[in-house]
PDB file as gemmi writes it, atoms N, CA and C in Angstrom:
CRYST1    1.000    1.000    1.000  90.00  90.00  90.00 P 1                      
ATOM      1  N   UNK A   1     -60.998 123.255 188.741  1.00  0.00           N  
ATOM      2  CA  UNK A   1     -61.689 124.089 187.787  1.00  0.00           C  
ATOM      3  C   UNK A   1     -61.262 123.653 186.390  1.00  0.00           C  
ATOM      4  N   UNK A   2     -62.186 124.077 185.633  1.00  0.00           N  
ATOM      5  CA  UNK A   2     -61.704 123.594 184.213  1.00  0.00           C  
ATOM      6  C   UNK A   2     -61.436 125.102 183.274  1.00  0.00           C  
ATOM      7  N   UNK A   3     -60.474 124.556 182.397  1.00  0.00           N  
ATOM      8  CA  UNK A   3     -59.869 125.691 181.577  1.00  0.00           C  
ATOM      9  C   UNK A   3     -60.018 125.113 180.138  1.00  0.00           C  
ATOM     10  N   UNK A   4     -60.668 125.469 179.391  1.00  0.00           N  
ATOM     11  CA  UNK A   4     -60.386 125.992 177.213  1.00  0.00           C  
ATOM     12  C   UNK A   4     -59.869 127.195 177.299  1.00  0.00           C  
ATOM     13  N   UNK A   5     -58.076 126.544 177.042  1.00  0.00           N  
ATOM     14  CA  UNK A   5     -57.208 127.444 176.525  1.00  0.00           C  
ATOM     15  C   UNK A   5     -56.966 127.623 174.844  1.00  0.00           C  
ATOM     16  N   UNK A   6     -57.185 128.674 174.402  1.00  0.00           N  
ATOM     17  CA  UNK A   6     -56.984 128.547 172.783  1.00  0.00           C  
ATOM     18  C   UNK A   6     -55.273 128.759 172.500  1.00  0.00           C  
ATOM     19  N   UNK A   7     -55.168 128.687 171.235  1.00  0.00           N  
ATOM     20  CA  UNK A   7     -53.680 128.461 170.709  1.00  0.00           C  
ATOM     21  C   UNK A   7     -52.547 129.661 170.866  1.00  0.00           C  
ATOM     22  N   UNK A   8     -53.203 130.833 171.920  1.00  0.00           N  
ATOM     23  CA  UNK A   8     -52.866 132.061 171.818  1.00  0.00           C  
ATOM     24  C   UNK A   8     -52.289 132.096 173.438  1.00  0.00           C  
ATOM     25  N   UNK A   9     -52.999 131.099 173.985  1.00  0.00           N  
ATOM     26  CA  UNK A   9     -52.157 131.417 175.233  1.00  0.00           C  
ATOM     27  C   UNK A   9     -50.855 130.128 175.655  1.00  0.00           C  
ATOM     28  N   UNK A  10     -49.886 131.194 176.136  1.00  0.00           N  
ATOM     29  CA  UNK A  10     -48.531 130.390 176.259  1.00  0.00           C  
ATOM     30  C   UNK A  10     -48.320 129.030 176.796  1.00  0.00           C  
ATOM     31  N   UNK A  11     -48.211 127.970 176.522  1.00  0.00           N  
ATOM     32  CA  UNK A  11     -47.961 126.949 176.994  1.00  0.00           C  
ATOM     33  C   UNK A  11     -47.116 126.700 178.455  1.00  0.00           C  
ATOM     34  N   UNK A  12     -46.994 127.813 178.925  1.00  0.00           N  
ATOM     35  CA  UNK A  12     -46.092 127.687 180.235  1.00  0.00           C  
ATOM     36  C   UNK A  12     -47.318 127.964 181.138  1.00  0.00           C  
ATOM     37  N   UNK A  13     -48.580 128.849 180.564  1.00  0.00           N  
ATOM     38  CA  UNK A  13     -49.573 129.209 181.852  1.00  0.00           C  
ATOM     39  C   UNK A  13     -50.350 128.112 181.661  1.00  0.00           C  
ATOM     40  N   UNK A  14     -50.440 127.036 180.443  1.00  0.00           N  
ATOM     41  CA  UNK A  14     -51.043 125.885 180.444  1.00  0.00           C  
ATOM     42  C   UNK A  14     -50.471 125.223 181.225  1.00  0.00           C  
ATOM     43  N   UNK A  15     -49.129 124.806 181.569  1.00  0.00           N  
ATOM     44  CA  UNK A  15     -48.769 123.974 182.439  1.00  0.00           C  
ATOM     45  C   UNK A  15     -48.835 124.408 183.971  1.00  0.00           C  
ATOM     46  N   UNK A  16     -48.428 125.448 184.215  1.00  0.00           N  
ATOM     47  CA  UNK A  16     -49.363 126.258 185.780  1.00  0.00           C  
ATOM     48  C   UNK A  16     -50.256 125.867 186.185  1.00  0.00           C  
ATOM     49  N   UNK A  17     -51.240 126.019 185.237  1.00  0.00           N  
ATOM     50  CA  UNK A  17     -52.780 125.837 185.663  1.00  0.00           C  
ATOM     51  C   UNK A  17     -52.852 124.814 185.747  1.00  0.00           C  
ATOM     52  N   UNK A  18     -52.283 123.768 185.043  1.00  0.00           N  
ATOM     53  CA  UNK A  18     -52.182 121.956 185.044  1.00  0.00           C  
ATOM     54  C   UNK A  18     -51.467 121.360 186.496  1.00  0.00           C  
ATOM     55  N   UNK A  19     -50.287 122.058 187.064  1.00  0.00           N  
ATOM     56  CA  UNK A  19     -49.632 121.528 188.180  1.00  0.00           C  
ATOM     57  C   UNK A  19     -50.559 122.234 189.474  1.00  0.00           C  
ATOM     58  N   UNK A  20     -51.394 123.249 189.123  1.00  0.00           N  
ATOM     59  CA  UNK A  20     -52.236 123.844 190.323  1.00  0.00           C  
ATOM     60  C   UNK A  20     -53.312 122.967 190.599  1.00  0.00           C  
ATOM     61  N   UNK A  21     -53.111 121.893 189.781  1.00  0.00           N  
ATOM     62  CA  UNK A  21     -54.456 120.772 189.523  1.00  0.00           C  
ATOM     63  C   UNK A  21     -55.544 121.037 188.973  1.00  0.00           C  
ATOM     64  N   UNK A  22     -55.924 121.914 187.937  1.00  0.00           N  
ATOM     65  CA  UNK A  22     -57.114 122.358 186.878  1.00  0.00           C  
ATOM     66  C   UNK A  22     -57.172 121.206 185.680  1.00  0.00           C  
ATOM     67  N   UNK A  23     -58.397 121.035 185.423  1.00  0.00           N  
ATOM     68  CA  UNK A  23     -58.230 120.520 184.132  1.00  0.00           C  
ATOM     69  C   UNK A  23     -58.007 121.929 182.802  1.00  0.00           C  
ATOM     70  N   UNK A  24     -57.080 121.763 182.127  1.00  0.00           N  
ATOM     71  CA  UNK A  24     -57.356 122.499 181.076  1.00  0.00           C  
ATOM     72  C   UNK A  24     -57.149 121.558 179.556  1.00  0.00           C  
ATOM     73  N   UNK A  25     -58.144 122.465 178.587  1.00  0.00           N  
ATOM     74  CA  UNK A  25     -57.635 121.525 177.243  1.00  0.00           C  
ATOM     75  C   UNK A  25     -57.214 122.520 176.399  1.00  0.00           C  
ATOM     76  N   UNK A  26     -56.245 122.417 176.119  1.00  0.00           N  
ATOM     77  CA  UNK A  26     -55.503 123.055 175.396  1.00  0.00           C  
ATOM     78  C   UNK A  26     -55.532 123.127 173.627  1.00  0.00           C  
ATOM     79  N   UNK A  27     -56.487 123.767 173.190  1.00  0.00           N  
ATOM     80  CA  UNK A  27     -57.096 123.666 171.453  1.00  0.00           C  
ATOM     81  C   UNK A  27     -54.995 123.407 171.106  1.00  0.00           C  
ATOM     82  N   UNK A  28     -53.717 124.637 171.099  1.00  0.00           N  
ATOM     83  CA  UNK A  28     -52.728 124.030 170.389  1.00  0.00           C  
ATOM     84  C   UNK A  28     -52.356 122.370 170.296  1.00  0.00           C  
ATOM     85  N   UNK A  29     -52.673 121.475 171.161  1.00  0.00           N  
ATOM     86  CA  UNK A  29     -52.326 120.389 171.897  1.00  0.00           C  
ATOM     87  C   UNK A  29     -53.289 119.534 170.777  1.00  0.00           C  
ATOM     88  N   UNK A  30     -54.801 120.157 170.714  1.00  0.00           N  
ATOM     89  CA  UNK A  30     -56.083 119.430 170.137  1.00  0.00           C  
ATOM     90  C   UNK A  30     -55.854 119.738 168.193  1.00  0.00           C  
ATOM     91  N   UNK A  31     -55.621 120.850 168.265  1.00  0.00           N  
ATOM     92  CA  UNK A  31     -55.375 121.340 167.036  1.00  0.00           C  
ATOM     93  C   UNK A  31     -54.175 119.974 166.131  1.00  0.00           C  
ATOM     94  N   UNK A  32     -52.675 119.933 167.000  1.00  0.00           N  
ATOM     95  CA  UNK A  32     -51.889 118.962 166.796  1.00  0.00           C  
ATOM     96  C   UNK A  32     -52.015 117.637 166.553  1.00  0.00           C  
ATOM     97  N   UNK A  33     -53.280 117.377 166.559  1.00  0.00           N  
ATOM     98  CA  UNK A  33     -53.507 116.348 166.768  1.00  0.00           C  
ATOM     99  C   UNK A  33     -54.425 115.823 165.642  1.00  0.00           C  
ATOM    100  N   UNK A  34     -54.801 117.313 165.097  1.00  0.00           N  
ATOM    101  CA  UNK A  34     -56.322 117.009 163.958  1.00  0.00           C  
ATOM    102  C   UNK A  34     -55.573 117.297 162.763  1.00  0.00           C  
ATOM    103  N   UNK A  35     -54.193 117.519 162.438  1.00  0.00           N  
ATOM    104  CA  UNK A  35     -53.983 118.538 161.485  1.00  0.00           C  
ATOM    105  C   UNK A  35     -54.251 117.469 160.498  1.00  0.00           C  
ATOM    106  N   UNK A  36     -54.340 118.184 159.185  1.00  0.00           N  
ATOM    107  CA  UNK A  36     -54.644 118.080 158.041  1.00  0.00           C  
ATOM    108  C   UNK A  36     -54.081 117.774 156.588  1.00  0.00           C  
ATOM    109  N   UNK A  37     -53.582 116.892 155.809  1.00  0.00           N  
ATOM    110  CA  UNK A  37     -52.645 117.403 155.202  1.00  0.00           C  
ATOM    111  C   UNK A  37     -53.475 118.152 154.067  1.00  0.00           C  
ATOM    112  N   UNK A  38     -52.709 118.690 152.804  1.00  0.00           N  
ATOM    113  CA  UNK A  38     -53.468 119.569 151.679  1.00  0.00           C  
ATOM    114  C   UNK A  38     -53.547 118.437 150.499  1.00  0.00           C  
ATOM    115  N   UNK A  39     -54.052 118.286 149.921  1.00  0.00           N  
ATOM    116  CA  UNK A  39     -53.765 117.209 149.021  1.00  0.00           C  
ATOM    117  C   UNK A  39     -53.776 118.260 147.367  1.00  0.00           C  
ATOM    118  N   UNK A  40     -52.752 118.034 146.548  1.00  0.00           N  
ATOM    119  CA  UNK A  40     -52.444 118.829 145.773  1.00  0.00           C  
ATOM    120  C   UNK A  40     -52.954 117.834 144.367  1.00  0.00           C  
ATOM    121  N   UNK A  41     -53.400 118.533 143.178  1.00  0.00           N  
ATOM    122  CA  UNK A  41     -53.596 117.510 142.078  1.00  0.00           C  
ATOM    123  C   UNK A  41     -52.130 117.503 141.290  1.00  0.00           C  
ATOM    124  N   UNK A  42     -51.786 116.234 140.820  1.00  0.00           N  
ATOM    125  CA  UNK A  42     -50.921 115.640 140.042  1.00  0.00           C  
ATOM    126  C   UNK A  42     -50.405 116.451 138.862  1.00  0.00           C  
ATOM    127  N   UNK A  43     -48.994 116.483 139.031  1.00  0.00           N  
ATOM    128  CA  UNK A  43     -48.695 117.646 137.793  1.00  0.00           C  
ATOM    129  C   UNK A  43     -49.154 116.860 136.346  1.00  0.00           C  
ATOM    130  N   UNK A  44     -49.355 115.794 135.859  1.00  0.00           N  
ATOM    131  CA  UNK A  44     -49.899 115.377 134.269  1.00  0.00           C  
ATOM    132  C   UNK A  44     -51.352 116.299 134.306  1.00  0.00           C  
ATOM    133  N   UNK A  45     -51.624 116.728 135.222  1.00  0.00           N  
ATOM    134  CA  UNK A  45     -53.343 116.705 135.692  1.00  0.00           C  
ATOM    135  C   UNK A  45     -53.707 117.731 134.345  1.00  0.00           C  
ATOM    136  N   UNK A  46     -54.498 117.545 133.655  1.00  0.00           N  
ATOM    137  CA  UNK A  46     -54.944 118.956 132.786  1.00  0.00           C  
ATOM    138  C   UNK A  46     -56.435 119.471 133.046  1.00  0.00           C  
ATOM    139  N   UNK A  47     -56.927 118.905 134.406  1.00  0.00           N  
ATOM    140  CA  UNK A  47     -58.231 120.150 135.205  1.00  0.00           C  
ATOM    141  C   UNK A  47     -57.722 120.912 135.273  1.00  0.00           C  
ATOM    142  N   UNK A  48     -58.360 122.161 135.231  1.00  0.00           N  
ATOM    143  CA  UNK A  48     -58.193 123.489 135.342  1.00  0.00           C  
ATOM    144  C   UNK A  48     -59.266 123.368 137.039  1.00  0.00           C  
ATOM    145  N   UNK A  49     -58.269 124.004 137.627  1.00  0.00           N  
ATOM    146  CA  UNK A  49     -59.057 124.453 138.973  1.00  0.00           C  
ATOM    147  C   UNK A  49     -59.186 125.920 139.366  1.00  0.00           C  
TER     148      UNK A  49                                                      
END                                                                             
């Protein structure tokens, strides 16, 4: 069976369901993987944002 687990459920029932032989995808796992950095403007900067 297949499982979309979101970032809310515990990583221990992700691995359960994984050794019971399920596929699951795990968004914390997917999330980790996409993150983002912030990109900040330069302190000389004189835009006003």
């Amino acid at each position: 069976m297949k499982f979309l687990a979101d970032e809310n459920i515990h990583a221990d029932i992700v691995g359960w369901l994984r050794n019971s032989g399920h596929d699951v995808l795990y968004a914390a796992e997917s999330l980790a993987e996409h993150q983002t950095t912030t990109c900040s403007r330069p302190p000389d900067s004189k835009t006003a944002y």
